[in-house]
C-alpha positions as CSV (number, residue, x, y, z in Angstrom):
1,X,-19.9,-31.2,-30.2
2,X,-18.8,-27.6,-30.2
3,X,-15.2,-27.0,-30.9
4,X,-13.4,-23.8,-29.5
5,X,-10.9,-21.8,-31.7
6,X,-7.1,-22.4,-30.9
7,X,-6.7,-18.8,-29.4
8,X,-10.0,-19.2,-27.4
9,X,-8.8,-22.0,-25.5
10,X,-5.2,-20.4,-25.3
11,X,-7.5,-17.1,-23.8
12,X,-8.8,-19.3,-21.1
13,X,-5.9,-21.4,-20.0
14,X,-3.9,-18.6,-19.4
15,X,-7.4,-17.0,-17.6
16,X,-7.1,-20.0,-15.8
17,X,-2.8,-20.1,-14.8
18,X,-3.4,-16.8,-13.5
19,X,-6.4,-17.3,-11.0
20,X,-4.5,-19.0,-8.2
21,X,-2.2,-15.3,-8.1
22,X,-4.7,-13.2,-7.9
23,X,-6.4,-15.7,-5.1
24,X,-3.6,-15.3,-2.8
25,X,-2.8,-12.3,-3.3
26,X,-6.4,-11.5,-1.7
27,X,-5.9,-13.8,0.8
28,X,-2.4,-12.2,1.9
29,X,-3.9,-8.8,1.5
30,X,-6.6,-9.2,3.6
31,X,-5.1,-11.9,6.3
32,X,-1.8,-10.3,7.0
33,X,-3.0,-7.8,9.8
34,X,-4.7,-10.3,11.5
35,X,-1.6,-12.2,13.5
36,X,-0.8,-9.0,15.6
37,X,-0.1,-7.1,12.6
38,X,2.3,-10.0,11.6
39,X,5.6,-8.3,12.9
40,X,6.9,-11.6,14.0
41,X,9.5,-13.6,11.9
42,X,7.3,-16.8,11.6
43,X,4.0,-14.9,10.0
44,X,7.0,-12.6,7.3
45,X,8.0,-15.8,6.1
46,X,4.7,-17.4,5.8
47,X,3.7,-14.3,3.9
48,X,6.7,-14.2,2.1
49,X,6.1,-18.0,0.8
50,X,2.8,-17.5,-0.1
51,X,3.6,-14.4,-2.3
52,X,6.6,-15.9,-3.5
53,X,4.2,-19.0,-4.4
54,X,1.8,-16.5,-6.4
55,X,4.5,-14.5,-8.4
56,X,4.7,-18.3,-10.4
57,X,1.7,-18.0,-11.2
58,X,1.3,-13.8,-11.9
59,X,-0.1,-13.2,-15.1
60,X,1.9,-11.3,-18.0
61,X,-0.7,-11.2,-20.6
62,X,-1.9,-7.4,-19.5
63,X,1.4,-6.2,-19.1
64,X,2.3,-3.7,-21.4
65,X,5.3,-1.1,-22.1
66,X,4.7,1.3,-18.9
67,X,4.3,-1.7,-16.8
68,X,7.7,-3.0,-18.0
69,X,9.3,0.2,-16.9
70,X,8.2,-0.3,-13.6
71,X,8.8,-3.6,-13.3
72,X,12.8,-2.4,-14.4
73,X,12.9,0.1,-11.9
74,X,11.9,-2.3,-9.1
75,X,14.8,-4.7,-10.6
76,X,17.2,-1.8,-9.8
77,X,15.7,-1.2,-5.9
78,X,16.4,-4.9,-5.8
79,X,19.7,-5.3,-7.0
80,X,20.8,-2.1,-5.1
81,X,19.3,-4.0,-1.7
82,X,21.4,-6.8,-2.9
83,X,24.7,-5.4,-3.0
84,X,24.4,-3.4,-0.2
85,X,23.2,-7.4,1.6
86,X,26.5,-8.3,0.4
87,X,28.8,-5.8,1.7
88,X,27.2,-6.4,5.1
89,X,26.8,-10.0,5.2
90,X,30.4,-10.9,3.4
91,X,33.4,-11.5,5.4
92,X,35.7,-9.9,2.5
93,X,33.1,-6.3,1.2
94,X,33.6,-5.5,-2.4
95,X,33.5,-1.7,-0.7
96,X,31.5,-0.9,2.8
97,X,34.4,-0.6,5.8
98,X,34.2,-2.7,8.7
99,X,32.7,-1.4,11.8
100,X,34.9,-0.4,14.2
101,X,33.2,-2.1,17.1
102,X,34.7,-5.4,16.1
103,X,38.2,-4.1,16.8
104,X,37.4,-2.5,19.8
105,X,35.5,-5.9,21.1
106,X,38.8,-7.9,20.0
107,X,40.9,-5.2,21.5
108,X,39.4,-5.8,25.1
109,X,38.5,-9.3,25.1
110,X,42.2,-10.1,23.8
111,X,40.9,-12.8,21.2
112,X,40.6,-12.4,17.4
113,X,37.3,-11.4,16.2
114,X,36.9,-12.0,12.7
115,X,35.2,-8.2,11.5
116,X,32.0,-6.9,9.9
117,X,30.3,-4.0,8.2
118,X,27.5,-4.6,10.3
119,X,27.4,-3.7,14.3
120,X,25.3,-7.4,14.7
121,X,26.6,-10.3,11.9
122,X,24.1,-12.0,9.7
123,X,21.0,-9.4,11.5
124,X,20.6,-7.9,7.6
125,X,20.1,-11.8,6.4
126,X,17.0,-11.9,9.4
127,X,15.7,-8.4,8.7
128,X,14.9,-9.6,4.8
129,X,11.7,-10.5,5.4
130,X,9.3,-7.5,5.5
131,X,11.1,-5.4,2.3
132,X,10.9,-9.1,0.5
133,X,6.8,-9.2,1.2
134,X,6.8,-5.7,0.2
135,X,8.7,-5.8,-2.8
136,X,6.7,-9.1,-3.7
137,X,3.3,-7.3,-3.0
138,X,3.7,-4.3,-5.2
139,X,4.7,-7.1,-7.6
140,X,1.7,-8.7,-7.6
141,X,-0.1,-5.2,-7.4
142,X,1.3,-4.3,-10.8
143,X,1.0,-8.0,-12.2
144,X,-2.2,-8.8,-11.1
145,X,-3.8,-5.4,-11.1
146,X,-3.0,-4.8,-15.0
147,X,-6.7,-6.2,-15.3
148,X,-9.4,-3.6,-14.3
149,X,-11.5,-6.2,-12.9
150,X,-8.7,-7.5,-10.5
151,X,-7.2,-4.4,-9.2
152,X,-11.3,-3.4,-8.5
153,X,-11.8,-6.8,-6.8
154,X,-8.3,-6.0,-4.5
155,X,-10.0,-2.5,-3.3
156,X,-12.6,-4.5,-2.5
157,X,-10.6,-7.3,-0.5
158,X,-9.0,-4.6,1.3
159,X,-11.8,-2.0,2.1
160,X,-14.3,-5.6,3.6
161,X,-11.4,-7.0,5.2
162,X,-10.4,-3.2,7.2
163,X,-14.1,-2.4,8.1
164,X,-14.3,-6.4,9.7
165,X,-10.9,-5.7,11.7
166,X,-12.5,-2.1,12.6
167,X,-16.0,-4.0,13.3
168,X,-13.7,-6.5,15.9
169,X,-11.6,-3.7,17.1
170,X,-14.6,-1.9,18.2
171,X,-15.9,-4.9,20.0
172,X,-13.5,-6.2,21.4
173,X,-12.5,-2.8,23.1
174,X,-16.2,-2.9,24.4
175,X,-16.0,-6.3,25.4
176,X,-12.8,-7.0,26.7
177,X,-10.3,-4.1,26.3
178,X,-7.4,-5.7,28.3
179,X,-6.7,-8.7,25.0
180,X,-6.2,-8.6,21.9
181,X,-7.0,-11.7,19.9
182,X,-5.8,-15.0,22.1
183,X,-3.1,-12.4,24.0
184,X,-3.1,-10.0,27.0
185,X,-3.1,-6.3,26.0
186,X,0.0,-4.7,27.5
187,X,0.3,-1.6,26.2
188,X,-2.6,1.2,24.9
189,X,-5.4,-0.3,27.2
190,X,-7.7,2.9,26.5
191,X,-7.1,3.0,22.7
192,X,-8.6,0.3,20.2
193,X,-5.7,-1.2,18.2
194,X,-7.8,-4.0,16.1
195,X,-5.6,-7.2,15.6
196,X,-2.2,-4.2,15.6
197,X,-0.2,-3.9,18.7
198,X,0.1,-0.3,18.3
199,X,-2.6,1.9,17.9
200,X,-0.6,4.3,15.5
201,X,-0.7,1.6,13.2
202,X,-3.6,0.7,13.6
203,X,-4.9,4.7,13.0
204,X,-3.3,4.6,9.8
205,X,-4.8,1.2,8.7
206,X,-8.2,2.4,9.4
207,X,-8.1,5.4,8.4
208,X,-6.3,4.0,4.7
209,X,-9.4,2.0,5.0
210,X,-12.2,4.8,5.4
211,X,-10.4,6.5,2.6
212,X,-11.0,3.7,0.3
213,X,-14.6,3.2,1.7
214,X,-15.3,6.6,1.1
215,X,-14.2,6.9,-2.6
216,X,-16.2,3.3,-3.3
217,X,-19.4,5.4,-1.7
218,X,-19.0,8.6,-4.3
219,X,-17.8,6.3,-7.3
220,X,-21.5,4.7,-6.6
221,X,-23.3,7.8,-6.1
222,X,-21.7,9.9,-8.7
223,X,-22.8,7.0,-11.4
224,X,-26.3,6.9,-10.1
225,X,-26.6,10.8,-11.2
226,X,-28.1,11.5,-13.9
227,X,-26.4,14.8,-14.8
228,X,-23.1,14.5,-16.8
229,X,-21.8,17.1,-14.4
230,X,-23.6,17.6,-11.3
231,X,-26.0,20.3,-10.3
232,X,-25.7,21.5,-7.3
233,X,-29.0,22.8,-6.7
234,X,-30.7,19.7,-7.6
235,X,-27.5,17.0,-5.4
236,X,-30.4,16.7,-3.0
237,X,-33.1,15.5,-5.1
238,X,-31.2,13.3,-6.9
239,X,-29.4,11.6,-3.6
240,X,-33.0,11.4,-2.4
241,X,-33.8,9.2,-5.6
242,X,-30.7,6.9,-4.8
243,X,-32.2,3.4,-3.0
244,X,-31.2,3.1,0.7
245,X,-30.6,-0.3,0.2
246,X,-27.8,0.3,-2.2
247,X,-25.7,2.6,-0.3
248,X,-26.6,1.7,3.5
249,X,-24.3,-1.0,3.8
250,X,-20.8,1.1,2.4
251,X,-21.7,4.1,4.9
252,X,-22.0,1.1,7.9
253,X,-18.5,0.2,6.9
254,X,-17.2,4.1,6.5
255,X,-18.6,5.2,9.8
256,X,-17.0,1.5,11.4
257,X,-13.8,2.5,10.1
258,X,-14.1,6.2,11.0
259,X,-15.2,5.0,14.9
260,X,-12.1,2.7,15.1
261,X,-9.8,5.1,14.0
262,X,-11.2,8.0,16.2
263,X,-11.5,5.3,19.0
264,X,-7.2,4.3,18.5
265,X,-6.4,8.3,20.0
266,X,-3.7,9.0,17.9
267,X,-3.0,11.9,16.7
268,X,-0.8,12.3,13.4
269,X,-2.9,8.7,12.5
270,X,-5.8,10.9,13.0
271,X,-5.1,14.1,11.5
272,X,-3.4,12.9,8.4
273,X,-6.6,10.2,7.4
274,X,-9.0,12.8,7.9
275,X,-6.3,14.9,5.5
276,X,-6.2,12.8,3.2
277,X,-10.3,11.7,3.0
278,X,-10.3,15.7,2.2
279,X,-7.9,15.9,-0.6
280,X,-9.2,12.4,-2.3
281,X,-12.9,14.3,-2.0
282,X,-11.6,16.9,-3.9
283,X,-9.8,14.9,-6.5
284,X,-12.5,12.6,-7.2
285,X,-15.4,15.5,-7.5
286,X,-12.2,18.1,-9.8
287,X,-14.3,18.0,-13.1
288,X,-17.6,18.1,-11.2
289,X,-16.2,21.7,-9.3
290,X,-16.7,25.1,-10.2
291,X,-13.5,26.1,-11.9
292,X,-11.9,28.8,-9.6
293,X,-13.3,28.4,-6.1
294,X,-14.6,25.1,-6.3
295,X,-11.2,23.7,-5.0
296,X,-11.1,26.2,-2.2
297,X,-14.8,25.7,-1.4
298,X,-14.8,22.0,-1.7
299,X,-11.5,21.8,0.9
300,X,-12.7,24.4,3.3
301,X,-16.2,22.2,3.8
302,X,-14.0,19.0,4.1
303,X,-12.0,20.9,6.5
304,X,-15.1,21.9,8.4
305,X,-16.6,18.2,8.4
306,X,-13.2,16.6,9.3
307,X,-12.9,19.4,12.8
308,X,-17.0,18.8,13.5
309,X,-16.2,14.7,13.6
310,X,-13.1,15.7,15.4
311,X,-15.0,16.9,17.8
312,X,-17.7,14.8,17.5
313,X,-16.3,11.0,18.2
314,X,-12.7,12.4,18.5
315,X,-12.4,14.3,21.9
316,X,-9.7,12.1,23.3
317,X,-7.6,13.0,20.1
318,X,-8.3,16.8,20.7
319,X,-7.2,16.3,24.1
320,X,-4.0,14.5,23.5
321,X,-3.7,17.5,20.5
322,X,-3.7,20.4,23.8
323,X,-1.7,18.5,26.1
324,X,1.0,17.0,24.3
325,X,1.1,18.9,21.3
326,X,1.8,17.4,17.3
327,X,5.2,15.4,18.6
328,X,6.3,14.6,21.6
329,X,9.9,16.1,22.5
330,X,11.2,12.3,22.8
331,X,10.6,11.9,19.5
332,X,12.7,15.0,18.6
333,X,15.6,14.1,20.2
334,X,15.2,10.7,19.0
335,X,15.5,11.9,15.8
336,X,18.6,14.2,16.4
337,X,20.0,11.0,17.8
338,X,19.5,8.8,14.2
339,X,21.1,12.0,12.5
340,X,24.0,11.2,14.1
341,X,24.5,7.8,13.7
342,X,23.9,8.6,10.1
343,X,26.6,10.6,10.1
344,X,28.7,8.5,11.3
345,X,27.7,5.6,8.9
346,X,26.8,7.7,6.2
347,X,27.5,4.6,3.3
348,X,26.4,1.6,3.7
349,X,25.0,2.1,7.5
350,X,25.4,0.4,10.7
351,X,23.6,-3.1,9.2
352,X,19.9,-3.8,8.6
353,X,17.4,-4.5,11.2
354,X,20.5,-3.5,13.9
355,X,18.8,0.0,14.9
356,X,17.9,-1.4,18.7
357,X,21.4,-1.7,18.8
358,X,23.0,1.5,17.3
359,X,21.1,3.6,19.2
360,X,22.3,3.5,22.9
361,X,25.5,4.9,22.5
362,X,24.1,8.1,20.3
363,X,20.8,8.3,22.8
364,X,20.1,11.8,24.0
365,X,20.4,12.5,27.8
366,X,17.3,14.6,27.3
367,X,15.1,11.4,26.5
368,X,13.6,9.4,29.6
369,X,16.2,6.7,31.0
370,X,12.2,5.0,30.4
371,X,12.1,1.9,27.7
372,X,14.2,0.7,24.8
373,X,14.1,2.5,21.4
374,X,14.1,-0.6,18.8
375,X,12.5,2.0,16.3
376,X,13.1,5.6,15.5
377,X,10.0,6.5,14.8
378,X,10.5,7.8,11.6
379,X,11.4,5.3,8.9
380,X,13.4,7.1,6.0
381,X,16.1,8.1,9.3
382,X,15.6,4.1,10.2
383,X,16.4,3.4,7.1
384,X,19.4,5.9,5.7
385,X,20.6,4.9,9.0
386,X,20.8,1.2,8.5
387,X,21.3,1.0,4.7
388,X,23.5,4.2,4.6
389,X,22.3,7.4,2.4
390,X,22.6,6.2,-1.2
391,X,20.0,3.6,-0.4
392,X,18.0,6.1,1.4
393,X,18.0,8.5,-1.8
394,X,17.5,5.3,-4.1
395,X,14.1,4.2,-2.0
396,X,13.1,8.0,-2.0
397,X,13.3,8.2,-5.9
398,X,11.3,5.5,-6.1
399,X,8.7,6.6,-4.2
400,X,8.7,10.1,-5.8
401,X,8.7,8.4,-9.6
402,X,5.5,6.0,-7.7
403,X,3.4,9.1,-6.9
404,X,4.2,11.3,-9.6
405,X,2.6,7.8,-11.9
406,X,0.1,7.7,-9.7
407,X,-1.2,11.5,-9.8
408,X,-0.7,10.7,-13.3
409,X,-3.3,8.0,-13.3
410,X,-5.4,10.3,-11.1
411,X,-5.6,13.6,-13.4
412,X,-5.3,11.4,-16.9
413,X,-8.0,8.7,-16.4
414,X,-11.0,8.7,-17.2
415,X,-12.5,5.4,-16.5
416,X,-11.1,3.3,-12.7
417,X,-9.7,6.5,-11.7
418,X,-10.7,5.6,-8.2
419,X,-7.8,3.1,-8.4
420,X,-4.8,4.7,-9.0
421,X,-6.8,8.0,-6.8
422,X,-7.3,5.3,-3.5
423,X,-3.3,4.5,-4.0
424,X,-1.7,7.6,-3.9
425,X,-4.6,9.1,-1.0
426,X,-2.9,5.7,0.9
427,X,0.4,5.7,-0.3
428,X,0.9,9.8,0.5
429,X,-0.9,9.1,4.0
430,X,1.3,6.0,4.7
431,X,4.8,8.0,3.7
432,X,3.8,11.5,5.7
433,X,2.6,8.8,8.7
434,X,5.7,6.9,8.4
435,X,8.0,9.9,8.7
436,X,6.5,10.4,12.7
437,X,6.3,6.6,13.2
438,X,7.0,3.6,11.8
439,X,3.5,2.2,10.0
440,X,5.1,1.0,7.1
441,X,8.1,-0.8,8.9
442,X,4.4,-3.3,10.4
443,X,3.9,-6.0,7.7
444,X,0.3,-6.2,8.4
445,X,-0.3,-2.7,7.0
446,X,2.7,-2.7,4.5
447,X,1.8,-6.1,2.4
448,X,-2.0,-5.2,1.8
449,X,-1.3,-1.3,0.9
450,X,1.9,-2.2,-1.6
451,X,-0.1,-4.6,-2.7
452,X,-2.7,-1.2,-3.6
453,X,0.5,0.9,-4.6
454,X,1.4,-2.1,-7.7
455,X,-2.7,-2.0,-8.9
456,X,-2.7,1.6,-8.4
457,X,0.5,1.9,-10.8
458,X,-1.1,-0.6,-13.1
459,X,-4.0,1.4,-13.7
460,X,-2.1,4.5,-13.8
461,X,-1.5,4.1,-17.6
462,X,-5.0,4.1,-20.0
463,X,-5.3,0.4,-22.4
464,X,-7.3,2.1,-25.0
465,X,-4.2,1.6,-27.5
466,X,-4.1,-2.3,-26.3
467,X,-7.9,-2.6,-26.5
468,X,-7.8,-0.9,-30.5
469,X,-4.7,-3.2,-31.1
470,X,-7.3,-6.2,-30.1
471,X,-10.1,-4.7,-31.3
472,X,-8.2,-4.1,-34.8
473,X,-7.1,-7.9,-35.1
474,X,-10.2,-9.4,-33.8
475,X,-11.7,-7.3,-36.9
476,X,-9.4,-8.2,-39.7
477,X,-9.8,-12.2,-38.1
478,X,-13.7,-11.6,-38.2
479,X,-12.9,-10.3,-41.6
480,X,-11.0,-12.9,-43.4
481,X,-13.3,-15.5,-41.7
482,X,-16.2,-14.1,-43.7
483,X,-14.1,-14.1,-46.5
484,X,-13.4,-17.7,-46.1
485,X,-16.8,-18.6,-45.7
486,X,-17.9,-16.7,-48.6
487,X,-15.0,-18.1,-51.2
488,X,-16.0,-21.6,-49.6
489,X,-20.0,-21.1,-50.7
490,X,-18.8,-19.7,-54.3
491,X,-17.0,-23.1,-54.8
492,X,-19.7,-25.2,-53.8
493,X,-22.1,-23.8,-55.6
494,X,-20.2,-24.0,-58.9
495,X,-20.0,-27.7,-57.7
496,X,-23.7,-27.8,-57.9
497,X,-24.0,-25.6,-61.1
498,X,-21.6,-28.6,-62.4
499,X,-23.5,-31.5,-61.8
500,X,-26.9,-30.4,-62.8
């Protein structure tokens, strides 16, 4: 019978507590754009419960001091969200003024209306949901990503499951372009929008997708060369000696992605993927680079490729680009709107999740009489309008400390640099796409990509000091057991040397 050391079978327990967190944090990663992009309350708080579920199970045995850090400053986002919950959920605020509305309705109504700090009671309670998956994701991410093989194994989850919604999108818009899914397609009837609703969105997610697809393609074909730096003047040869077999497959995927994202027509979604497929190209192949003009060379061919494939599958795009220009005007006076209503609710903000509602009174004559605006199109004003600005500037530090980690991770690694590299290509697409339009406000594109941002971070920082902590004990353990085993032979054969 073989009998496994106390500290092996400690090992594989807690191997074994931890699988069931990183399972459904695959299968929230790569199911949450399927139900319409899950924007509805009933799939945030299925989400939320299955994430919620997995952080009992997240493992803390990789963890180590920078991952602590993180994990603190995330405590603070928290605990800042929570006050400001308070003061505009509470019937008695610690510090946020009530909004004046509530006087005003009282006034002309003639009945007492107990006030509130937010124009709509209890909406901030409802409009939880998506910052709670998000803040649980990039939990996870940083949790469950600590281990190499895990945050590889979430790229993975991520780049199949984006190419099989790109591979439906596709079809679908071939097959039947007026549904999507089980529903009728109102809205963007020439533009494929996958499982999303709207095809910005759904631009962004494919394009986030093609990025990672693209850097999983050069990862394989950089290891498969066999100079330590590579020589230009043989690259041919040597990608001519790479199998077909062995590559065919991730280029399928890439050019699926690339055809769905051309195919959604939208143009910042668009522009900024291919922008950000150029700069990751660059970053991956740095040390590889000629070290003055290889930079400028290397971005003025991707610059070249990314216009030829505009032109190529993305002639709709290039026409939207000459008639309608980078923004629309809407927009812009949308967003001189939200700068109002900011300044008027500079603290604490007119209530979370209440924008639909604050924005009539403040709405430019200059936009169209057309539609409701229930987003500004541009989350940081969406936000430092419902939250108020300190919150705004909290949520902005955080994301500047999250990229400045992850270029970190980029320029420092030397081994799984592709991780932290695919999460800050995604994460600095996502935030420059988000300031036109509201991708990361969609839970089906949000709780997959923080879910990359917390991995990313995790593999910003390099374990060789926790692997020669482990390597060192496992070394002095091996050592004293031979020393064990040696003193216990010495005795028994004086044993022996006493009975003959």
């Amino acid at each position: 019978m073989r009998l496994w050391p106390p500290n092996m079978i400690w090992s594989r327990i807690r191997w074994s507590w931890s699988l069931p967190a990183a399972f459904i944090l695959f299968f929230v990663a790569a199911g949450a754009p399927f139900p319409f992009g899950s924007t509805n309350d009933l799939s945030i708080a299925f989400w939320c419960l299955c994430l919620g579920t997995a952080v009992t199970f997240a493992p803390t045995r990789d963890l180590r001091t920078p991952h602590l850090w993180l994990l603190a400053g995330i405590a603070v986002i928290v605990a800042a969200y929570a006050f400001v919950l308070h003061e505009q959920l509470s019937d008695h605020p610690w510090l946020a003024p009530f909004q004046p509305i509530w006087k005003q309705a009282s006034d002309l109504l003639g009945v007492p209306i107990a006030p509130s700090a937010s124009i709509v009671k209890n909406k901030a309670f409802f409009a939880l949901g998506a910052p709670l998956a998000n803040i649980l994701a990039i939990l996870l991410g940083i949790t469950v990503g600590a281990d190499r093989m895990r945050a590889r194994r979430l790229l993975w989850v991520i780049a199949i499951s984006g190419a099989a919604y790109a591979l439906y999108g596709v079809a679908s818009f071939v097959i039947e372009p007026t549904m999507i899914l089980w529903r009728d397609k109102t809205a963007y009837l020439g533009s494929v929008t996958g499982t999303f609703i709207n095809r910005n969105t759904a631009a962004a997610y494919f394009g986030s997708c093609a990025v990672i697809w693209m850097l999983l393609i050069l990862e394989d074909v950089r290891r498969r060369l066999p100079e330590r730096h590579i020589e230009w003047r043989r690259l041919s040869l040597d990608l001519r000696a790479t199998p077909p077999k062995q590559i065919l497959p991730q280029l399928g995927c890439l050019l699926i992605c690339l055809m769905a994202m051309f195919m959604t027509t939208s143009r910042a979604g668009v522009g900024l993927s291919l922008l950000a497929m150029i700069v990751a190209f660059t970053l991956f192949l740095k040390k590889d680079l000629p070290p003055r003009t290889g930079i400028w060379i290397s971005l003025g061919a991707g610059l070249a490729v990314a216009l030829g494939l505009l032109q190529l599958l993305g002639g709709r795009v290039s026409s939207r680009f000459d008639s309608q220009g980078l923004v629309d005007e809407g927009r812009i006076e949308a967003w001189k709107s939200t700068l109002r209503i900011i300044g008027d609710n500079p603290w604490f903000g007119t209530g979370m999740g209440t924008f639909q509602w604050a924005f009539p009174p403040y709405r430019s004559p200059n936009i169209s009489i057309r539609g409701v605006w229930d987003a500004a199109h541009s989350t940081p004003l969406e936000l430092a309008s419902e939250v108020g600005i300190p919150m705004a500037l909290l949520v902005a530090l955080g994301w500047i400390i999250m990229l400045i980690v992850l270029a970190r991770g980029v320029f420092g690694r030397r081994r799984d640099a592709i991780i932290p590299l695919a999460a800050a290509a995604t994460a600095t697409l996502s935030l420059l796409h988000s300031c036109l339009d509201f991708t990361l406000q969609v839970p089906g594109y949000s709780i997959p990509f923080f879910a990359l941002f917390g991995a990313g971070l995790a593999q910003s920082f390099s374990s060789r000091d926790g692997r020669a902590t482990v390597d060192a004990l496992s070394t002095s353990r091996r050592g004293e057991g031979r020393s064990a085993t040696a003193a216990t032979a010495a005795r028994a054969q004086r044993e022996l040397h006493k009975t003959v």
